[in-house]
KETORZA-612649 format. One record per atom (N, C-alpha, C, O, CB): z, y, x; residue in three letters. Coordinates in steps of 0.2 Angstrom, whole numbers, plus 5000, padded with zeros to 4 digits. Glycine has a CB too. Layout:
! residues N
ZYXALA...
This chain:
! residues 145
474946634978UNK475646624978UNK475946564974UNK476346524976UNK476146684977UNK475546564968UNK475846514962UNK475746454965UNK476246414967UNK475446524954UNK474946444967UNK474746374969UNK475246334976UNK475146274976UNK473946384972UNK475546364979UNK476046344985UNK476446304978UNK476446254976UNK476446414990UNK476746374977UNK477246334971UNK477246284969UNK477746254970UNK477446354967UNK476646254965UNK476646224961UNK476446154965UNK476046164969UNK476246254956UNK476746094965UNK476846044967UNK477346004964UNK477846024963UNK476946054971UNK477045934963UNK477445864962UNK477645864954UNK477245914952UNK478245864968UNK477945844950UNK478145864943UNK477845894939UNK477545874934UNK478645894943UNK477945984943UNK477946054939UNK476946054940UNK476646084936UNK478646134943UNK476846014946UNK475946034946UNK475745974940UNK475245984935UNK475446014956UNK476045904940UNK475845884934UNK475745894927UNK475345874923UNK475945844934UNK476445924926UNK476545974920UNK475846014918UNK475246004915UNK477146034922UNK476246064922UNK475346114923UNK474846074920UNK474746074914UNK474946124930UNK474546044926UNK473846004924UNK473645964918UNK473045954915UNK473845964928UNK474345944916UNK474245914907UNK474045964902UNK473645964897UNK474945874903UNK474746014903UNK474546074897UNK473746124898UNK473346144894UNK475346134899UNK473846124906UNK473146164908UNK472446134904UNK472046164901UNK473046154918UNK472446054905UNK471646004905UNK471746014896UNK471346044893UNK471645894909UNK472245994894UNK472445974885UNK472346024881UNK472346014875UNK473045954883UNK472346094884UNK472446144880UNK472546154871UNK472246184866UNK471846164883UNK473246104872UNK473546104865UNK474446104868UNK474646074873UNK473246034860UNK474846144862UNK475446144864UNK475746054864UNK475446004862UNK475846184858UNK476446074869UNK476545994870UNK477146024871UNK477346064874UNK476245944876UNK477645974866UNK478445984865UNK478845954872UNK478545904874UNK478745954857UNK479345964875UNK479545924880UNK479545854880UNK479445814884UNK479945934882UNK479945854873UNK479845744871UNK479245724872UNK479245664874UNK479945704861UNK478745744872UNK478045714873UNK477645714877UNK477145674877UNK477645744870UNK478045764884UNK477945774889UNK478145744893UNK477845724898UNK478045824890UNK478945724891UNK479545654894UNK478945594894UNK478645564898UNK480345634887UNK478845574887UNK478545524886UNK477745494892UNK477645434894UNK478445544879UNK477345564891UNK476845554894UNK476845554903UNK476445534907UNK476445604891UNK477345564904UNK477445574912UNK478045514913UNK478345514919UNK477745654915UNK478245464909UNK478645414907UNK479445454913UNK479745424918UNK478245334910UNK479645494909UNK480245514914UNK481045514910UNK481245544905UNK479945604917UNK481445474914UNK481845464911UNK482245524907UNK482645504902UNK482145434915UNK482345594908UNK482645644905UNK482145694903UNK481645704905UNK483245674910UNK482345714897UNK482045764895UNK482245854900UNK481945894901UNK482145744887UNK482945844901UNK483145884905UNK482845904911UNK483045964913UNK483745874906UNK482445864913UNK481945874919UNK481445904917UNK481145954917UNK481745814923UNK481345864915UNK480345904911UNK480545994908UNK480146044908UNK480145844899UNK481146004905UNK481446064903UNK481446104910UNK481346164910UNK482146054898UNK481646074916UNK481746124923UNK481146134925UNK481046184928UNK482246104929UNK480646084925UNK480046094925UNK479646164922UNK479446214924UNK479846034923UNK479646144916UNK479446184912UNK479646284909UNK479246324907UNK479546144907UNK480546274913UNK480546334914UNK480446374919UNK480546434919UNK480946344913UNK480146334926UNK480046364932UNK479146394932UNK478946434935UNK480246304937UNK478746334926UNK478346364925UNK478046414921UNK477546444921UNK478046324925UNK478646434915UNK478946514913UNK479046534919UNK478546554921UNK479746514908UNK479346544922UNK479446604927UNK479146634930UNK479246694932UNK479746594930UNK478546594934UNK478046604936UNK477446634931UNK476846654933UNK477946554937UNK477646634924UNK477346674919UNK476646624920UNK476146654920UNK477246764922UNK476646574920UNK476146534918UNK476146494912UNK475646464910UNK476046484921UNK476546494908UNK476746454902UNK477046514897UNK477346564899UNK477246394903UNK476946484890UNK477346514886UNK477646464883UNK477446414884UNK476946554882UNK478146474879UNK478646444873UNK478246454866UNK478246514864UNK479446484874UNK478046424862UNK477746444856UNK478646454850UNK479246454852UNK476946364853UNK478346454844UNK478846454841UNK479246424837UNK479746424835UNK478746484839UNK478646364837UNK478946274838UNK479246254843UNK479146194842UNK478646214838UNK479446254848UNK479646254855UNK479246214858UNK479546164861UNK480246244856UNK478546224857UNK478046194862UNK477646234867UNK477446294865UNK477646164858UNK477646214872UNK477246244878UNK476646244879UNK476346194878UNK477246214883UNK476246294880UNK475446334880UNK475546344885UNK476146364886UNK475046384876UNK474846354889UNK474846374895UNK474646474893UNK474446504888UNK474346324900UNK474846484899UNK474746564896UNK474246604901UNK473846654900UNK475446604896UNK474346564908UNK473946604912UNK473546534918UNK473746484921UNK474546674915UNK473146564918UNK472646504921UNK472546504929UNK472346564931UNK471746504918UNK472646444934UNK472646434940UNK472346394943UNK472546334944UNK473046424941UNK471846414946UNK471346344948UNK471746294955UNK471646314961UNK470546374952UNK472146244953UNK472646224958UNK472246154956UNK472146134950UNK473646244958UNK472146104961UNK472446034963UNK471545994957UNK471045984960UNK473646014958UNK471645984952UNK470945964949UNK470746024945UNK470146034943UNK470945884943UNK471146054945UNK470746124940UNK470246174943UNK470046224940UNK471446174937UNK470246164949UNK469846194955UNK469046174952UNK468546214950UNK470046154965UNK469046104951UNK468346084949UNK468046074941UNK467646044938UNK468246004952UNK468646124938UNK468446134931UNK468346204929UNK468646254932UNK468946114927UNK467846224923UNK467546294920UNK468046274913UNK468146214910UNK466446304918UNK468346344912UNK468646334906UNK468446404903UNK468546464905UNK469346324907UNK468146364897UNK467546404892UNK468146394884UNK468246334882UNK466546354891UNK468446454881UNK468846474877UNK469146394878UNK469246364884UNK468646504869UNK469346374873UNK469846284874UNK469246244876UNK469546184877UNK470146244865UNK468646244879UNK468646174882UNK468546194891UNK468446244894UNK467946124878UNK468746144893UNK468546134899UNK467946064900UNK467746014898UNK469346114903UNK467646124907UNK467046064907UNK466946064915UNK466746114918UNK466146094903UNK466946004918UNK466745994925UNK466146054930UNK465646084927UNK466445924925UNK466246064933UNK465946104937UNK464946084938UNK464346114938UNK466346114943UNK465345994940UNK464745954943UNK464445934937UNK464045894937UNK464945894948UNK464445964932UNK464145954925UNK463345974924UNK462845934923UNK464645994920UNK463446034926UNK463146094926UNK462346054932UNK461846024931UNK463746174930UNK462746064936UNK462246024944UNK461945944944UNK461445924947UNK462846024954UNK462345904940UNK461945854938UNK461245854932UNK460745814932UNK462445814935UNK461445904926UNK460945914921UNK460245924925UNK459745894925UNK461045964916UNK460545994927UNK460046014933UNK459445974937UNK458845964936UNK460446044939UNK459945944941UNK459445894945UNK459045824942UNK458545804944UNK459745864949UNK459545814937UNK459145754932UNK458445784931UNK457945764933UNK459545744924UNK458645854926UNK458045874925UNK457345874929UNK456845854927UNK458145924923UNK457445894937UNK457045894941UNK456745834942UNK456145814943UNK457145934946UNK457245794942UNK456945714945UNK456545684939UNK456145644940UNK457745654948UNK456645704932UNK456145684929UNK455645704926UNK455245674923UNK456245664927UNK455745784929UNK454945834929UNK454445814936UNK453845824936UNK455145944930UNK454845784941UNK454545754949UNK454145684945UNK453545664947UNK455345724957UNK454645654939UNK454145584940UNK453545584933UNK453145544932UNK454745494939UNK453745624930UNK453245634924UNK452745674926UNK452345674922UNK453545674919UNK452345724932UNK452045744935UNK451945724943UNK452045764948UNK452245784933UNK451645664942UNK451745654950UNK450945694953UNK450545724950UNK451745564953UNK450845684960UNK450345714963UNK449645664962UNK449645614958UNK450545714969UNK448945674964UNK448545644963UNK448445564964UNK448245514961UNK448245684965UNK448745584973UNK448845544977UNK449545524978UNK449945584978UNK448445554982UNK450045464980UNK450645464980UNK450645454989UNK450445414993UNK450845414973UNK451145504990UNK451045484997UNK451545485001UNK452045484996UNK450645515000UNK451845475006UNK452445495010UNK453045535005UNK453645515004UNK452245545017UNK452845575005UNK453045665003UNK453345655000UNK453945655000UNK452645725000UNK452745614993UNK453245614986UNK453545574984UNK453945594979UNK452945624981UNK453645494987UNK454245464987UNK454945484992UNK455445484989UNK454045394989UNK454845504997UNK455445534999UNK455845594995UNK456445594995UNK455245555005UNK455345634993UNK455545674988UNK456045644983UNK456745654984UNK455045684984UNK455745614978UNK456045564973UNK456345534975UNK456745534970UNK455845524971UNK456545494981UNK457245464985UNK457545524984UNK457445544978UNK457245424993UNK457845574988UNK458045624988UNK458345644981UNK458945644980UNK457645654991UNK457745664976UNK458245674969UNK458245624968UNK458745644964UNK458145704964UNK458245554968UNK458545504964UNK459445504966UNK459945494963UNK458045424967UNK459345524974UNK460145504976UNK460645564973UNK461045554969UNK460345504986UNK460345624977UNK460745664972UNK460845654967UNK461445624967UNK460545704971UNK460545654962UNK460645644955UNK461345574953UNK461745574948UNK459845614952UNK461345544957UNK461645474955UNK462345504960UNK462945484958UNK461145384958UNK462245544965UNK462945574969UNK463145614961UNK463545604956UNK462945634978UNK462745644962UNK463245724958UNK463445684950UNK464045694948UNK462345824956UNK463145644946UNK463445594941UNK464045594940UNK464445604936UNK463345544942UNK463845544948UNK464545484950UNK465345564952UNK465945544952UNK464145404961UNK465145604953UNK465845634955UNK465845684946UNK466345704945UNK465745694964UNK465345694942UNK465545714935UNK465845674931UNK466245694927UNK465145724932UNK465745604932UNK466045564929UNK466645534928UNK466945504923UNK465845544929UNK466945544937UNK467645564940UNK467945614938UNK468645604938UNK467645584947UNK467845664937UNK468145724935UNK468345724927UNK468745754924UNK467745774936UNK467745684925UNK467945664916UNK468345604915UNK468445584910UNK467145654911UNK468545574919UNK469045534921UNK469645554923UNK470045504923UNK468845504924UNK469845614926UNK470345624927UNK470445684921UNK470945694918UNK470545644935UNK469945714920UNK470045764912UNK470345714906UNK470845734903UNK469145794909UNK470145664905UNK470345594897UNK471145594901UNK471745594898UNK469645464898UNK471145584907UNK471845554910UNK472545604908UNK473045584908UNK471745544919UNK472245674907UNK472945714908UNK472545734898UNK472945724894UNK472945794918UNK471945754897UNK472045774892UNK472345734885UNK472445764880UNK471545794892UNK472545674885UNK472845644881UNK473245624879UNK473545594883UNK472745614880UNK473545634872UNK474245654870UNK474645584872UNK474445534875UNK474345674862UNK475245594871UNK475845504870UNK475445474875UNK475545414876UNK475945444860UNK
């Protein structure tokens, strides 16, 4: 139900407090989303109170409270405060095979085992190239001012 909700503004909110996992006062919030009123960011932020997704700390800064896989947070593991791409995990993986395939090759090298090796070579360089995207939109929302 929440994920409908959450759109435009109030999903970028989210997603800063969600990826940053550090309180963020609304001036900072104005600032980072260059928005002319702080009074917006505050209607934002109380709709994402209500929804019981956020907390108010006692500096009157915003934590998230309750976790939503919506919009880039679908393709993130969140392990106590950090978050780590999903495709993280399935690149190590395959690297690893592709350079246990070329450190042990066969007697004879034949058809097989370069197509092979094409094969994990591409993988490897797909599954990378979309972690490196995801740690790119992670730097993008996790960084303060």
């Amino acid at each position: 139900m929440e994920a409908r909700e959450l759109g435009g503004l109030t999903l970028e909110i989210y997603k800063i407090l969600a990826i940053s996992n550090k309180p963020w006062g609304v001036r900072e919030l104005q600032r980072k989303l260059k928005v002319s009123t702080p009074s917006l960011i505050l209607y934002h932020l109380n709709k994402l109170e209500n929804m019981d997704l956020v907390d108010k700390t006692p500096e009157r800064k915003y934590v998230v409270k309750r976790y939503v896989k919506v919009d880039i947070l679908k393709y993130f593991i969140t392990i106590g405060r950090i978050s780590i791409p999903r495709y993280l995990f399935y690149s190590v993986f395959i690297s690893i095979l592709v350079v246990e395939y070329i450190l042990n090759p066969p007697f004879i090298v034949d058809l097989h085992y370069i197509m092979g090796l094409m094969i994990g070579i591409f993988s490897a360089v797909i599954l990378w190239y979309e972690t490196l995207r995801m740690f790119v939109e992670y730097f993008k929302y996790s960084k303060g001012k």
